[in-house]
C-alpha positions in Angstrom: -9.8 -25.7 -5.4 -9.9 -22.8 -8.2 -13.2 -21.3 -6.2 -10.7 -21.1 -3.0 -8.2 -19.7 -4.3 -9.7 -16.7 -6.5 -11.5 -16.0 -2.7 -8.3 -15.9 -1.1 -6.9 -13.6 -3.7 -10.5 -11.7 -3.1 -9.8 -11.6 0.9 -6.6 -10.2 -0.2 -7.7 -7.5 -2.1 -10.4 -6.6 0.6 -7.1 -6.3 3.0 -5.3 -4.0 1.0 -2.9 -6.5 0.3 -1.1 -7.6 -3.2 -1.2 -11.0 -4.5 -0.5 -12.6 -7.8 -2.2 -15.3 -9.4 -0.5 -18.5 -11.6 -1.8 -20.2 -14.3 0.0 -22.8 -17.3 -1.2 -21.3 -20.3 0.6 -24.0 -22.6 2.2 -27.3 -22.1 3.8 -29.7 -24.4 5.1 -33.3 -23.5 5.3 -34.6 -20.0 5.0 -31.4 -17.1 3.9 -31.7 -13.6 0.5 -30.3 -14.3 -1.8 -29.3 -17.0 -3.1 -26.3 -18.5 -5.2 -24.6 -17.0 -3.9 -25.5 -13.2 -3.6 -21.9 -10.7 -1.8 -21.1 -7.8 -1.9 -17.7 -5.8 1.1 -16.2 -4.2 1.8 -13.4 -1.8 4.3 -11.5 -1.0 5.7 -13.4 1.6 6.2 -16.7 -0.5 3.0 -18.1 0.5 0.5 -19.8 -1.9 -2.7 -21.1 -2.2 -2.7 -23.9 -4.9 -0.1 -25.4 -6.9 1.1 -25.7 -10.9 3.0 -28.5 -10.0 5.5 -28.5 -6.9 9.0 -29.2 -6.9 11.7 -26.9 -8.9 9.1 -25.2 -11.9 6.8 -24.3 -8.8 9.8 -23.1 -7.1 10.9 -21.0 -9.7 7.7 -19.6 -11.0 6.7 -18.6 -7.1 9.9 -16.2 -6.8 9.0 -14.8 -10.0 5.8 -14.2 -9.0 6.9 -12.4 -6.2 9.4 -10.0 -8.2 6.5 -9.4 -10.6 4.6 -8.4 -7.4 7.5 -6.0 -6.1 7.1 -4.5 -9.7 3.7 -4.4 -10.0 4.0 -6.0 -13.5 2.3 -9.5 -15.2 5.0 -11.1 -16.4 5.3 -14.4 -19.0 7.5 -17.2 -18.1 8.5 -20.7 -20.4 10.5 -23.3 -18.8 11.9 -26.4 -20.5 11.8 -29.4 -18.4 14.5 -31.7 -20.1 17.3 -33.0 -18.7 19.9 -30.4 -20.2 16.8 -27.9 -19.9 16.4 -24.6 -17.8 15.8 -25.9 -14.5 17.3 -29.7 -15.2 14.5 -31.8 -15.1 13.5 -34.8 -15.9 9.8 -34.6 -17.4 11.0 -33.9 -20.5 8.1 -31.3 -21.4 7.7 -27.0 -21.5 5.3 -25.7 -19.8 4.6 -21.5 -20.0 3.3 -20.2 -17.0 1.5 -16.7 -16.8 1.3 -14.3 -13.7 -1.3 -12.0 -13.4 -0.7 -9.2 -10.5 -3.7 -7.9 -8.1 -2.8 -4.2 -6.5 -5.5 -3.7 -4.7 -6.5 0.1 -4.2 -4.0 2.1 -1.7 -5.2 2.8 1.6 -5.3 6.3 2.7 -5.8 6.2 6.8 -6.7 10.2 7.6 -6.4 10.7 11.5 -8.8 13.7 12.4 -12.2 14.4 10.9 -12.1 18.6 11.0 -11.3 21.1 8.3 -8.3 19.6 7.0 -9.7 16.3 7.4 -12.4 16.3 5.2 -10.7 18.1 2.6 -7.8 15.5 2.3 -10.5 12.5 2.4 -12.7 14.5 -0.6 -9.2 14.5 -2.4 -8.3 11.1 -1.7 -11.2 10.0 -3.3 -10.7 11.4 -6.6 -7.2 10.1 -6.6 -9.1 6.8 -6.2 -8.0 5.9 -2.8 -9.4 3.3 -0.6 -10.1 6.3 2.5 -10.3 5.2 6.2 -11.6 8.2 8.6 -10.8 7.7 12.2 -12.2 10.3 15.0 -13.4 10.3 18.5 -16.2 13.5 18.4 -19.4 11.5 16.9 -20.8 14.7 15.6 -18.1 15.1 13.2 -19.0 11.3 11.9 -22.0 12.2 10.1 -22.5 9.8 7.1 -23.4 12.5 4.5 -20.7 14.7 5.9 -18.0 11.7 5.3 -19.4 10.6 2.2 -16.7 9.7 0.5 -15.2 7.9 3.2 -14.8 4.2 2.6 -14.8 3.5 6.9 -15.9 5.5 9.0 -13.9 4.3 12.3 -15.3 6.3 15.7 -13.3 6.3 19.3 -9.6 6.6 20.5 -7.7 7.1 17.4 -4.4 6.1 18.3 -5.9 2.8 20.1 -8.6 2.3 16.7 -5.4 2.8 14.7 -3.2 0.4 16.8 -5.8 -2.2 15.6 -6.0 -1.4 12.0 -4.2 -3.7 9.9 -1.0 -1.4 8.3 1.0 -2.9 5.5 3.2 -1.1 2.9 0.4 -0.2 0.8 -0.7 2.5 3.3 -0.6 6.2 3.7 -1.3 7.9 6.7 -2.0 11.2 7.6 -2.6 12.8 11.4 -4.7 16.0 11.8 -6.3 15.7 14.6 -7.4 18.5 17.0 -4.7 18.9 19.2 -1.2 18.1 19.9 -1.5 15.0 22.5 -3.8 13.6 20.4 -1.3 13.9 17.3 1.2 12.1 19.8 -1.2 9.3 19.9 -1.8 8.9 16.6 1.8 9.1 15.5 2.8 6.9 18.5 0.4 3.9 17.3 1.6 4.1 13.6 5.6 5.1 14.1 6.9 2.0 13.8 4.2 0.6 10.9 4.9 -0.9 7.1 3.0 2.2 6.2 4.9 3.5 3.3 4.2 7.3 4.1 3.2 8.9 7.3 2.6 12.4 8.1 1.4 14.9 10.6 0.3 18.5 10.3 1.5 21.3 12.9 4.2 23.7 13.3 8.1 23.1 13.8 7.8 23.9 17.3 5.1 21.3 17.4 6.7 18.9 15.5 9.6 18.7 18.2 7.5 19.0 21.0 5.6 15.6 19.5 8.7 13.9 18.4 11.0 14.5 21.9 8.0 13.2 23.8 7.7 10.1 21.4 11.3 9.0 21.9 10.6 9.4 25.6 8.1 6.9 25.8 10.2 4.6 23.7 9.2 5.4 20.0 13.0 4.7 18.2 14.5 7.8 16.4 14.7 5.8 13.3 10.8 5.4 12.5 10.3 9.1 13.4 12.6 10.3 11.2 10.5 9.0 8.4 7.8 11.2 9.2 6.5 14.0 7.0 6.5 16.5 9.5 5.4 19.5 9.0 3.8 17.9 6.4 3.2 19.4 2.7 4.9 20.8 -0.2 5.1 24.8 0.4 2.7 26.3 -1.5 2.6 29.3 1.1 -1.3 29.1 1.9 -3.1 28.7 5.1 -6.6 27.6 3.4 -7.6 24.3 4.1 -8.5 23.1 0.6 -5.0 24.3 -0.4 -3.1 22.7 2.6 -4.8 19.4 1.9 -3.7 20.1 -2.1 -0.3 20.3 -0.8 -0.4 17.4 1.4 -1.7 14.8 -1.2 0.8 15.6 -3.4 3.4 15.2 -1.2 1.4 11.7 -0.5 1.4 11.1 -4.3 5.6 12.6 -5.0 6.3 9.4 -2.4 3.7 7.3 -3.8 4.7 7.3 -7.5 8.8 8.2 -6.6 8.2 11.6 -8.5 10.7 14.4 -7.7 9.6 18.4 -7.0 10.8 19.4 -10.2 8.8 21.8 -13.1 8.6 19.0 -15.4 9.3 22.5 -17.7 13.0 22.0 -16.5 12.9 18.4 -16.9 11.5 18.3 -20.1 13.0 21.4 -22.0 11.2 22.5 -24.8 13.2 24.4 -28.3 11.1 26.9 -30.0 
């Protein structure tokens, strides 16, 4: 049972998932289960396992899922008397830990050129799990991509209409041309990614977005695009662009703000 569970957990993690494991770390008198007992849950309220059923696994389960929307282990004790916090009858307390698993955030980089590589060498050393999808082979070269974690080669927007997307996902679309952004941007739209964005001019941008809505992309998604994408730091170099870019992937990532943090944190002298 244990074995299972830690690999679903594992599977999890390889998915780019979160997950949160449950274990009794103390018990005194009569409890459901014993020390030492796990259970995984997911973000969805499913679980692998149990510490116990009924109302304690109940409760602990939808506190395992808050201390997954947190990202935070949390420490929970529950008297099971009568007159006790959840009005049980086995008499006993039982404290239940949860330990969170946040697996490494995916960063999904449509378009292998200039721009490209440059955002994929950065998302590396801002320890990201980095996906590269293209469709020229020569621009797939291992030792080229390096640091990517997949290489995926083909269609794009049909290879990324087949990669799993969840909220733990950031995606950016650089590819070589505008009907090729389209297709990007038209297979991701409507994802759980938390942060999509695609490079180009205004013009562009419209052009993309009016032919989207055409073809039945809603107004809605699009408008959660970062597009154009990047903070202005008034540079046309492509090390610099991608600079710009992941931050504006890390300002939505962490919830920062585009402040000095000289203005935010003043200091007297």
């Amino acid at each position: 049972m244990e074995d299972r569970i830690l690999k679903k957990i594992a599977e999890s993690m390889g998915k780019g998932e979160k997950s949160a494991l449950v274990m009794i770390t103390e018990e005194k008198g009569s409890t459901p289960r014993k020390k030492g007992s796990i259970m995984a849950v997911w973000e969805d309220g499913s679980i692998e396992g149990t510490v116990g059923g009924g109302t304690v696994e109940y409760k602990v389960i939808e506190e395992a899922r808050s201390c997954i929307k947190k990202e935070e282990d949390g420490e929970f004790k529950y008297d099971l008397a009568h007159d006790g916090d959840l009005s049980m009858e086995c008499g006993g307390t039982v404290v239940l830990y949860v330990k969170v698993f946040i697996p490494r955030p995916k960063l999904l980089i449509a378009g292998a050129g200039h721009v490209g590589l440059e955002i994929l060498n950065l998302g590396k050393l801002m320890n990201f799990h980095t996906v590269v999808f293209e469709d020229r082979k020569e621009l797939t070269e291992e030792e080229r991509l390096k640091n990517a974690d997949e290489i995926i080669l083909g269609d794009i927007g049909e290879t990324l209409l087949k990669y799993p997307i969840n909220n733990n996902t950031y995606i950016i679309i650089v590819t070589r041309g505008h009907s090729y952004d389209a297709e990007a941007l038209k297979a991701v739209a409507e994802s759980e990614a938390s942060y999509i964005g695609m490079i180009g001019s205004r013009k562009k941008t419209e052009f993309v977005m009016k032919k989207l809505i055409d073809e039945g992309i809603s107004r809605e998604a699009l408008k959660r695009v970062f597009a154009p994408v990047g903070i202005n730091i008034a540079s046309e170099q492509p090390k610099e662009i991608a600079l710009s870019i992941m931050s504006e992937i890390l300002l939505v990532k962490n919830k920062g703000t585009l402040q000095n943090l000289r203005d935010i944190k003043k200091v007297n002298f």
